[in-house]
C-alpha positions in Angstrom: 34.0 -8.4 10.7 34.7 -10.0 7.7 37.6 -10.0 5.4 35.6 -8.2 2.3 34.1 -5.3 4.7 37.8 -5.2 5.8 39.2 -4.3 2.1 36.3 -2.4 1.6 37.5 0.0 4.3 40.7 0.1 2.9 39.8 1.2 -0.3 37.6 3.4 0.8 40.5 4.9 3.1 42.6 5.2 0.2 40.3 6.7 -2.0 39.9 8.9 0.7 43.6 9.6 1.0 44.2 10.4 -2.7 41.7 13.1 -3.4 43.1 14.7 -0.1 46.3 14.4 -1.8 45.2 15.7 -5.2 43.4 18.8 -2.9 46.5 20.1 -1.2 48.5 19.6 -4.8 46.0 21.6 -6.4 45.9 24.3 -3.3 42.0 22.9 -3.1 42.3 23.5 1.2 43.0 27.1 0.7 39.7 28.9 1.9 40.9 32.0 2.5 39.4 33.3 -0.9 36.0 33.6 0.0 37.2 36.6 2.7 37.8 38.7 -0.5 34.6 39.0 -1.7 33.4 42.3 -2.5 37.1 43.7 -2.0 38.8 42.7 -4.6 42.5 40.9 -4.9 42.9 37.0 -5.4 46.2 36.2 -3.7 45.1 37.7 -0.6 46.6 35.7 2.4 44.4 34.4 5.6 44.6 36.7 8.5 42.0 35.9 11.3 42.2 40.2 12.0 40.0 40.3 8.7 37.6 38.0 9.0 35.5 41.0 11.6 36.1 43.8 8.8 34.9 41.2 5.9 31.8 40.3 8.0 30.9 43.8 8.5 31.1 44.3 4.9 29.1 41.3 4.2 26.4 42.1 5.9 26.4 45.8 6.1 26.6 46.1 3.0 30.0 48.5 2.7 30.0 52.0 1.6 30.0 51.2 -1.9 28.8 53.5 -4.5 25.8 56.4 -3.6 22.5 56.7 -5.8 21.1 54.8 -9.1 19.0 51.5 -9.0 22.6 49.9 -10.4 24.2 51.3 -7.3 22.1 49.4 -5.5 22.2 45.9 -7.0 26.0 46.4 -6.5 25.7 46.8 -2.7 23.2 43.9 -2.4 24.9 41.9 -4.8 28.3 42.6 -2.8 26.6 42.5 0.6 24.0 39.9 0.7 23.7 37.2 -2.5 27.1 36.8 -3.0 28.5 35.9 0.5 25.2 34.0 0.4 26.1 32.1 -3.1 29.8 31.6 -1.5 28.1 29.6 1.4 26.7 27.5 -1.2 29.3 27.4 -3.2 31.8 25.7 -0.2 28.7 23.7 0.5 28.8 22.2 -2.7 32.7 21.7 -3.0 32.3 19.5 0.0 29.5 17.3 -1.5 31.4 17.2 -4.4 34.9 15.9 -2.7 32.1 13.1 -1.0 30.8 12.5 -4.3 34.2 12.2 -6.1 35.5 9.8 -3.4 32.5 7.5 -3.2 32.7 7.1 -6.8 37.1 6.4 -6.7 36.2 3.9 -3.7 33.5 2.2 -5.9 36.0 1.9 -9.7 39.0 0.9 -7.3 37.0 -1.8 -5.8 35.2 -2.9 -9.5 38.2 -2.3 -11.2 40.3 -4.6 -8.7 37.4 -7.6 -9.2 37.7 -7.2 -13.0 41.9 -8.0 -12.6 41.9 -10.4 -10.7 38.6 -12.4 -12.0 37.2 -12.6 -9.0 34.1 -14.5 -8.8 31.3 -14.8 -6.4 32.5 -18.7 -6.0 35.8 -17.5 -4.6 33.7 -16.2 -1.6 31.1 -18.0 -1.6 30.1 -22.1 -1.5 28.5 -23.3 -5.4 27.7 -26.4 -6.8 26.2 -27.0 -10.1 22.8 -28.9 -10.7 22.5 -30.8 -13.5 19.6 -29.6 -16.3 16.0 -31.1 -15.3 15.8 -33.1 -18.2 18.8 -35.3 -16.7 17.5 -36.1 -13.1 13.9 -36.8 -14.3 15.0 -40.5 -13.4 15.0 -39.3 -9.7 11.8 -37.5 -9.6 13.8 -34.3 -9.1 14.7 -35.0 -5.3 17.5 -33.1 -5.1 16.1 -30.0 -6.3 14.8 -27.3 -4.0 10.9 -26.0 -4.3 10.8 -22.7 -6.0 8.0 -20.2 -6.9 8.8 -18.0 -9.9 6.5 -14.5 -9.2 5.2 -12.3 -12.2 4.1 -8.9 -11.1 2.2 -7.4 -13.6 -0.4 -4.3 -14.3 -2.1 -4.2 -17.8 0.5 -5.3 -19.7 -0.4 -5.9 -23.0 3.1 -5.5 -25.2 4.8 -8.1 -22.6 2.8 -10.5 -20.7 3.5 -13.7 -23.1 7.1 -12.7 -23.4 7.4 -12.9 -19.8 5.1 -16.0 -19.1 6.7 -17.7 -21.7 10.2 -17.3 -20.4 9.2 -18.3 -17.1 7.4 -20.9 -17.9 10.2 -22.3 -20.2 12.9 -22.4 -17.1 15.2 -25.5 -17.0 13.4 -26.7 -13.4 11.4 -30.0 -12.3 7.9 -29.2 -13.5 6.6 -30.9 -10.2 9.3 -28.1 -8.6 8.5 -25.2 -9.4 6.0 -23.1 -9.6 5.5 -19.6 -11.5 2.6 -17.1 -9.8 1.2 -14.5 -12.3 0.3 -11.9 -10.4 -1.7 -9.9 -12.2 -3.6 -6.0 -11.2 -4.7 -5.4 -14.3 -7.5 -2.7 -14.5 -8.7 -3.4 -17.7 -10.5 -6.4 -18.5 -9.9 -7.2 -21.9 -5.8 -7.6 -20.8 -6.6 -9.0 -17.6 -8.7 -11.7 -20.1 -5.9 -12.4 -21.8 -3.2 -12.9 -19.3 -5.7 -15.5 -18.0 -6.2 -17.3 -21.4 -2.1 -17.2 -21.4 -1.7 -18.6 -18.2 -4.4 -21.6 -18.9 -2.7 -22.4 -22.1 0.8 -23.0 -20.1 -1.5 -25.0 -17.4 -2.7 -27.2 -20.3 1.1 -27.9 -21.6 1.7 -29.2 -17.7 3.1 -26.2 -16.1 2.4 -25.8 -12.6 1.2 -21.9 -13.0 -0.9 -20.1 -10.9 -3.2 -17.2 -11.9 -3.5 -14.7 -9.2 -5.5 -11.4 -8.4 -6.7 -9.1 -6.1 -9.8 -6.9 -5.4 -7.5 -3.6 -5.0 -4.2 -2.3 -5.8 -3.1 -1.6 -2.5 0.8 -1.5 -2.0 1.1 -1.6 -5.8 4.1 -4.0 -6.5 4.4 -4.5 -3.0 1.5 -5.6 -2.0 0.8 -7.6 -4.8 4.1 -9.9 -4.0 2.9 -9.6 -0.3 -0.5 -11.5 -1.0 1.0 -13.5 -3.6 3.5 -15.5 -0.5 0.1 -15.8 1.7 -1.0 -18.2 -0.6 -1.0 -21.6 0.8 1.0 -23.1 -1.7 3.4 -20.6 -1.6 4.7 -21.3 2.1 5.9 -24.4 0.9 8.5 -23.3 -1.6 11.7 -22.7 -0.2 13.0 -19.7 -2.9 11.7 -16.8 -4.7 12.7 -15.8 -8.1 10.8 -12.2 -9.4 10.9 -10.9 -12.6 9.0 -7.8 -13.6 7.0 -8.4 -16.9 9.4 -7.0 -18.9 11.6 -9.7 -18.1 12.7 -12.8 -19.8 15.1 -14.9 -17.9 17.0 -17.4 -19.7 16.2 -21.1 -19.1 19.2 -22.0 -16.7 18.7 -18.9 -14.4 17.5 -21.1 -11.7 20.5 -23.3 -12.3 23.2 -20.9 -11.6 21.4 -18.9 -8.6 19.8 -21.3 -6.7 23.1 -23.3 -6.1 24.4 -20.2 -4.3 21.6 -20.3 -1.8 21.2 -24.3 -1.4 25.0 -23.9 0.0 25.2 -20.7 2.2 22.3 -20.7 4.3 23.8 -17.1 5.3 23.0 -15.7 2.3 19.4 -13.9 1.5 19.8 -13.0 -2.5 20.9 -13.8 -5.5 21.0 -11.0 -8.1 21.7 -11.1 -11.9 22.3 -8.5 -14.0 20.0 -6.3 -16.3 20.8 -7.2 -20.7 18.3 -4.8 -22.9 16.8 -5.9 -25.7 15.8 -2.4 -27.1 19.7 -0.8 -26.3 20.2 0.8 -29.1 16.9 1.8 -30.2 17.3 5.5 -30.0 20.4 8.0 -28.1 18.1 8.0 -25.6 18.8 4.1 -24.5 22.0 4.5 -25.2 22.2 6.6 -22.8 20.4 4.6 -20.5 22.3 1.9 -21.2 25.5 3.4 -20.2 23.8 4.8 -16.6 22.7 1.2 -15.8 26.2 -0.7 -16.7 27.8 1.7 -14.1 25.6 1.1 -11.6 25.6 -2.5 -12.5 29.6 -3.2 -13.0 30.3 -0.4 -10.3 28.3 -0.2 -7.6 26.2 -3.8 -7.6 29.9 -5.3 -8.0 31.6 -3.4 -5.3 29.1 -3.5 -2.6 29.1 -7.6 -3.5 33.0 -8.1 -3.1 33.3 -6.0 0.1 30.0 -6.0 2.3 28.1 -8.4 0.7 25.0 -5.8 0.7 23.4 -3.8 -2.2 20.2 -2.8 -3.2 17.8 -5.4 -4.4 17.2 -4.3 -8.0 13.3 -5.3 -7.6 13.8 -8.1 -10.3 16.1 -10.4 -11.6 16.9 -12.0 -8.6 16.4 -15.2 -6.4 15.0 -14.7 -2.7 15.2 -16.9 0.2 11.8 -17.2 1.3 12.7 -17.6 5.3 15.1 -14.0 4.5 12.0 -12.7 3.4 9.6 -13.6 6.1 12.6 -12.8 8.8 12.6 -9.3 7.6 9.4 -8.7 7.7 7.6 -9.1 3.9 7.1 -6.9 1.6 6.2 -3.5 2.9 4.4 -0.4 1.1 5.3 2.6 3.0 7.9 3.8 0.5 8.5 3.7 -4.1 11.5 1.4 -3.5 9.6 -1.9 -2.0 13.0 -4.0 -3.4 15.2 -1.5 -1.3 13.7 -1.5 1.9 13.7 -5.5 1.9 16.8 -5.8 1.2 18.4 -3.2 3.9 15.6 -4.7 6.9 17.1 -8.2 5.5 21.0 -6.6 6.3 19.7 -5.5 9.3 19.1 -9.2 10.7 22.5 -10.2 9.1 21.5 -11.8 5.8 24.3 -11.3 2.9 23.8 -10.8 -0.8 25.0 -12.2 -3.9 25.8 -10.5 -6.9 26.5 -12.5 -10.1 26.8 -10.3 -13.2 27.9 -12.8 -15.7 24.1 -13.7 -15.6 21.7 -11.6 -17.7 18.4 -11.0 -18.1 16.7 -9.4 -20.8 14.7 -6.8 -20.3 13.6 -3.5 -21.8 14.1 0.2 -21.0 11.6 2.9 -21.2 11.6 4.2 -24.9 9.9 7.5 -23.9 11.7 10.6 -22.1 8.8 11.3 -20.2 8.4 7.3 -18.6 12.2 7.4 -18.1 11.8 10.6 -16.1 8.8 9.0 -14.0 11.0 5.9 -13.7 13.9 7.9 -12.2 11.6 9.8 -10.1 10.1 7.1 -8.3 13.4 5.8 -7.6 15.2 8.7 -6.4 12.3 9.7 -4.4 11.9 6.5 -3.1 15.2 6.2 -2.2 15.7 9.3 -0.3 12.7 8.7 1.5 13.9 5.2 3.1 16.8 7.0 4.3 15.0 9.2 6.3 12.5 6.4 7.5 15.8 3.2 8.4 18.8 5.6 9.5 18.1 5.2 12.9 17.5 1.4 12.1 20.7 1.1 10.7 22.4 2.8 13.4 20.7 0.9 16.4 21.4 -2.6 14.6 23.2 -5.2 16.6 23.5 -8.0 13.6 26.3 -6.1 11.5 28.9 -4.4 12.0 30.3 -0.5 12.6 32.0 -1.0 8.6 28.7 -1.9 7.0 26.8 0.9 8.9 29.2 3.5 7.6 29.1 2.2 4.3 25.2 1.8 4.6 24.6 5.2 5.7 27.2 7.2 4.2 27.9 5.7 1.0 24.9 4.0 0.0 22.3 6.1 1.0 23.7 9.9 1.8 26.1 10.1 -1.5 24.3 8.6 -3.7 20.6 8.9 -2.8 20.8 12.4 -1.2 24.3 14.3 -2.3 25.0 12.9 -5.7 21.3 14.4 -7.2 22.0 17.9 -4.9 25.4 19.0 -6.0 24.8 18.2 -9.1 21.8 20.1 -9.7 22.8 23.2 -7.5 26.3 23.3 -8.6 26.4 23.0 -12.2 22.6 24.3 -13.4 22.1 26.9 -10.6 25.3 28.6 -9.1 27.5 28.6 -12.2 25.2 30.1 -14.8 23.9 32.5 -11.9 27.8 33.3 -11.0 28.3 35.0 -14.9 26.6 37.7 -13.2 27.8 37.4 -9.9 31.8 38.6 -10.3 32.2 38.5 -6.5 31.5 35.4 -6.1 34.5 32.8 -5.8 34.1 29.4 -7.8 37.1 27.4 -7.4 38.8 25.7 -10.9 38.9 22.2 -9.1 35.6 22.1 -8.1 34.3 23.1 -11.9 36.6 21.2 -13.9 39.0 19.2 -11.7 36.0 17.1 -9.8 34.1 16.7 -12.8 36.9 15.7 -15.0 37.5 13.3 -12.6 33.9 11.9 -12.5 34.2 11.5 -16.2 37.2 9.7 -16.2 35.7 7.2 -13.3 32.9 6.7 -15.5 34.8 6.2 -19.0 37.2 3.7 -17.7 34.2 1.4 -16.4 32.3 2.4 -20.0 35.3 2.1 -23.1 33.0 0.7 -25.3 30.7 4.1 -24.9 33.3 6.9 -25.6 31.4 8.2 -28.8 28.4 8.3 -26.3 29.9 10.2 -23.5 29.0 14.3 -24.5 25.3 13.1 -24.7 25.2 11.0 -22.0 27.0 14.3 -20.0 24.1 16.6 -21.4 21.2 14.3 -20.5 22.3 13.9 -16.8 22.7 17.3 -16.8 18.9 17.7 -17.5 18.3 14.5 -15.1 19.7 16.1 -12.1 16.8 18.8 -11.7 14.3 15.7 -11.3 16.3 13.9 -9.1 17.3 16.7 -7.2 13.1 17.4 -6.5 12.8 13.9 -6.2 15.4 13.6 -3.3 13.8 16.5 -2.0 10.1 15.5 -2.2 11.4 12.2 -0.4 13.3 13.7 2.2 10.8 15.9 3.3 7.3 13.5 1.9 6.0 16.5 -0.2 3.2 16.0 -1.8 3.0 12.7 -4.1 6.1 11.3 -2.6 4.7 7.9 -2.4 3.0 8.3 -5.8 3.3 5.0 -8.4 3.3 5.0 -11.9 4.5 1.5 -14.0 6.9 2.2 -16.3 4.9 1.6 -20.1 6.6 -0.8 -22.0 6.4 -1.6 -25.5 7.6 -5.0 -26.1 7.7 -6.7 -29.5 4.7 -6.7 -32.2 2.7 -9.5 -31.7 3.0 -12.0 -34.3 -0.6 -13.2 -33.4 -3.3 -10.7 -35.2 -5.8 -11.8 -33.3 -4.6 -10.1 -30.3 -5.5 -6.1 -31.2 -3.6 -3.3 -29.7 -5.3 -0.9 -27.1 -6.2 2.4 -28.8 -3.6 5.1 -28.2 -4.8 8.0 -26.0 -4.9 11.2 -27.8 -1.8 13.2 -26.3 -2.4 16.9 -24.8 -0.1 20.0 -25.4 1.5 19.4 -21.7 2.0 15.3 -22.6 4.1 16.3 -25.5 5.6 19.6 -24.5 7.7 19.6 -21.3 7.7 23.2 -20.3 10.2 23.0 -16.8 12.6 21.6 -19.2 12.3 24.6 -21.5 11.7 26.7 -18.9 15.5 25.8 -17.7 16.5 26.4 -21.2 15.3 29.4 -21.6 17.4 30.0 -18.2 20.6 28.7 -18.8 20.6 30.1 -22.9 19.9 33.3 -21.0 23.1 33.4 -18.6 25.2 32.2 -21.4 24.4 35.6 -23.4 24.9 37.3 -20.8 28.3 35.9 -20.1 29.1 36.4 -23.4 28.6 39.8 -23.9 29.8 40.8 -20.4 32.6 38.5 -20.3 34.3 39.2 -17.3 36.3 36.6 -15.2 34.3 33.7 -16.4 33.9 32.1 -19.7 30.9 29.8 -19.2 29.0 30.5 -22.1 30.1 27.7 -24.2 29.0 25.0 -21.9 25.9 27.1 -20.7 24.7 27.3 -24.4 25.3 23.4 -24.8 23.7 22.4 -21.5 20.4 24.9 -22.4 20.3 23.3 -25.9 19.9 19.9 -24.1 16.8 21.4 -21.5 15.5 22.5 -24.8 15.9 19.3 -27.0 14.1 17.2 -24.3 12.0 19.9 -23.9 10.1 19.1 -27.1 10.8 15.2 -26.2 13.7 14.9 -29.4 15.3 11.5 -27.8 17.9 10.4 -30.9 15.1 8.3 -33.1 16.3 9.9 -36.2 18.7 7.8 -37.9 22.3 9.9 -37.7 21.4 9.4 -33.7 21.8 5.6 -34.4 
């Protein structure tokens, strides 16, 4: 057990120890509340010789009022849907106390590398190599071999930005070696990858055009047959970037060290720039989910376990780490998670350096954002269910990084985060303006997600005038991710489904090079009906609450979070220019 996993747990503990705090304060671990549904009185005090009498009413439904349809929906209501809802409702304040701490543990730990300026090199053996161009005198001896791997699928808006940048890495030309790996379907792109890649060969760059005769394993299974080739098994790293990517030349330079010096350690991972960031609100917005996840989760699972999730891209491999755990494997959407939890597993470590950045872009479409996320979530949920019992059996690390494996990484965020969210906030509250039995307490609707928003602003200053939108849009996310965890957790039907994210890179310079003729869109392609669907929903409770006021007085945010369902509904993502 090292000293990291150590004051990770401590963190985590004290995280822990201040929401409990902030709960008995706040009168949070009071559950006697819930007994006094359907009778009225909110200051009644917990007497076990009530709990009989309150389940008899629960489920027999009390005397309650004789005759009329309205009658009626009062017993039920009072008798079966709101002791029901209430279940849910506790359900859902415990997810979100998990939730609330995972994310404390995760801005402590970030917050605490930021002020100190702690650096992987504290941890962590580097030495730097000198450019290419100044050992060319020794032939490049010193210099580990390293294949540079371009997964790619008929893309034409990116393939020569992503060549290009690979092929212009500060390296020995005689070691390195970059491997286009190319499943395009259509063969006028598939041509012109090839022509690209012969042009580099022609300038001396050792670059290999590779394809297959089927798209089995998608990503997956394209890396996989790209490290059979025989040339491949004698290059000691592997460096992947999507073909979106564009790595600056001394990438190589500043990861490799790290695994030339710590034969211990599996991955190097750099962090994600964007080149299209503020394109429209919704990039922005983008742009301020991956920065957390980047300067917040990537960075505190680096200074304390030395594990997080392999970001697919961006990143330097060992190749022994690789073959040691198995390859790449299809049987889930998140190929660059499952390596890097079976490479844990064996007791390989991970590297995260975030002052390096790579360029890349995000989708510029709400619809390929929502398949993006949806793969992802999906994916991830799924490899939970397939590697828990692999990551509690595992002998090469230790009790701390199985808890933090299994609880934090993958049960919070992959399976609780999307649930509560989703449940809580789109489906019991707007259905509770109706529901005056039912108990909702103030911390858990405004408390908790205060907190969540003050976690997240801290980490994201720069983003304040973001923040409402950002709220509203992963309001509207957590319905897909929420079906996505589900469909993974229970492999529904397309749960291992692939779609590659469309890019749209920059316009080509070259004329000769004609864009593919757009696809004429259908009413479904443009209109996204579950999202006005929802809309229609949550606009719907909000009158409701309005006119019938009652207890509550959720209309306000009901109306705002409907408006948003509806806005991304009919696909509006901020292009117009007051979004910019």
């Amino acid at each position: 057990m090292e000293a990291g996993e150590i004051g990770g747990a401590v963190a985590f503990f004290l995280a822990f120890a201040a929401a409990l705090l902030a709960a008995v304060s706040l009168g949070a671990v009071d559950f006697t509340l819930p007994l006094s549904v359907g009778g009225g009185g909110a200051g009644l005090g917990f007497e076990w010789d009530g709990v009989f009498p309150w389940l008899v009413a629960v489920f027999g439904g009390g005397e309650g009022e004789e005759g009329g349809v309205y009658e009626a929906w009062v017993r039920v209501r009072r008798g079966v849907i709101a002791p029901t809802l209430q279940v849910a409702v506790w359900v859902c304040m415990v997810m979100s106390v998990m939730l609330v701490v995972e994310a404390a543990y995760n801005s402590v730990v970030s917050l605490g590398v930021k002020a100190i300026g702690w650096r992987p090199e504290w941890r962590f053996k580097w030495e730097p190599l000198a450019g290419a161009g100044a050992d060319e005198e020794k032939g490049g001896g010193e210099y580990p071999m390293v294949m540079v791997q371009i997964p790619m699928y008929n893309e034409l808006e990116v393939y020569k930005l992503s060549i290009g940048a690979a092929c212009e890495l500060d390296w020995p030309k005689d070691r390195i070696i970059v491997q286009v790996l190319d499943d395009s379907t259509d063969p006028f792109i598939k041509n012109l990858v090839e022509l690209e890649c012969e042009s580099w060969a022609n300038k001396g760059v050792n670059i290999k055009y590779t394809i297959r005769s089927s798209r089995k394993g998608f990503k997956a299974g394209a890396l996989k047959k790209g490290m059979e080739c025989d040339y491949a098994k004698q290059c000691e790293y592997i460096a992947i970037f999507d073909a979106d990517f564009q790595p600056e030349p001394d990438f190589l330079l500043r990861t490799v060290p790290f695994l030339m010096h710590n034969p211990d350690v599996a991955l190097v991972q750099a962090r994600w720039a964007f080149v299209n960031a503020t394109t429209s609100l919704l990039t922005r917005v983008q742009r301020m989910f991956f920065d957390y996840h980047f300067k917040v989760e990537q960075e505190a699972g680096s200074a304390t376990f030395a594990f997080f999730s392999f970001n697919g891209t961006a990143g330097v491999w060992r190749t022994t780490a690789i073959n040691d755990a198995g390859g790449w494997k299809d049987r889930t959407t998140v190929e660059d998670m499952d390596l890097a939890v079976r490479a844990t597993l064996n007791g390989w470590k991970f590297i995260y350096v975030g002052d390096i950045r790579v360029k890349s872009e995000l989708p510029s479409t709400y619809g390929a954002y929502c398949r993006q996320q949806f793969r992802w979530a999906c994916g991830g949920a799924n490899l939970f269910r397939k590697i828990a019992m692999d990551v509690l059996v595992a002998k090469d690390i230790s009790l701390l990084k199985k808890f933090y494996m299994l609880y934090s990484f993958f049960l919070v965020r992959r399976v609780v985060a999307p649930m509560v969210a989703c449940i809580l906030y789109n489906v019991i509250i707007p259905v509770s303006v109706m529901i005056p039995e039912l108990f909702i307490p103030i911390w858990g609707v405004a408390y908790i997600p205060m907190a969540l928003l003050i976690i997240t602003a801290i980490r994201n200053p720069r983003y304040l005038h973001i923040l409402p939108f950002w709220i509203l849009f992963e309001s509207v996310m957590t319905v897909l991710r929420m079906r996505a965890a589900l469909t993974g957790l229970l492999e529904l039907s397309g749960f291992n489904q692939w779609i590659v994210t469309k890019k749209v890179g920059s316009k080509f310079d070259d004329t000769e090079v004609p864009l593919l003729p757009k696809a004429r869109k259908r009413l479904r392609d443009r209109i996204n009906f579950p999202e006005i669907g929802f809309s229609v929903f949550l606009i719907l409770c909000a009158s409701y609450n309005l006119v019938f006021h009652g207890k509550t007085s959720y209309y306000f945010n009901l109306y705002l979070q409907g408006l948003a369902f509806l806005l991304l509904g009919f696909n509006f993502t901020g292009n117009c220019a007051c979004c910019q």
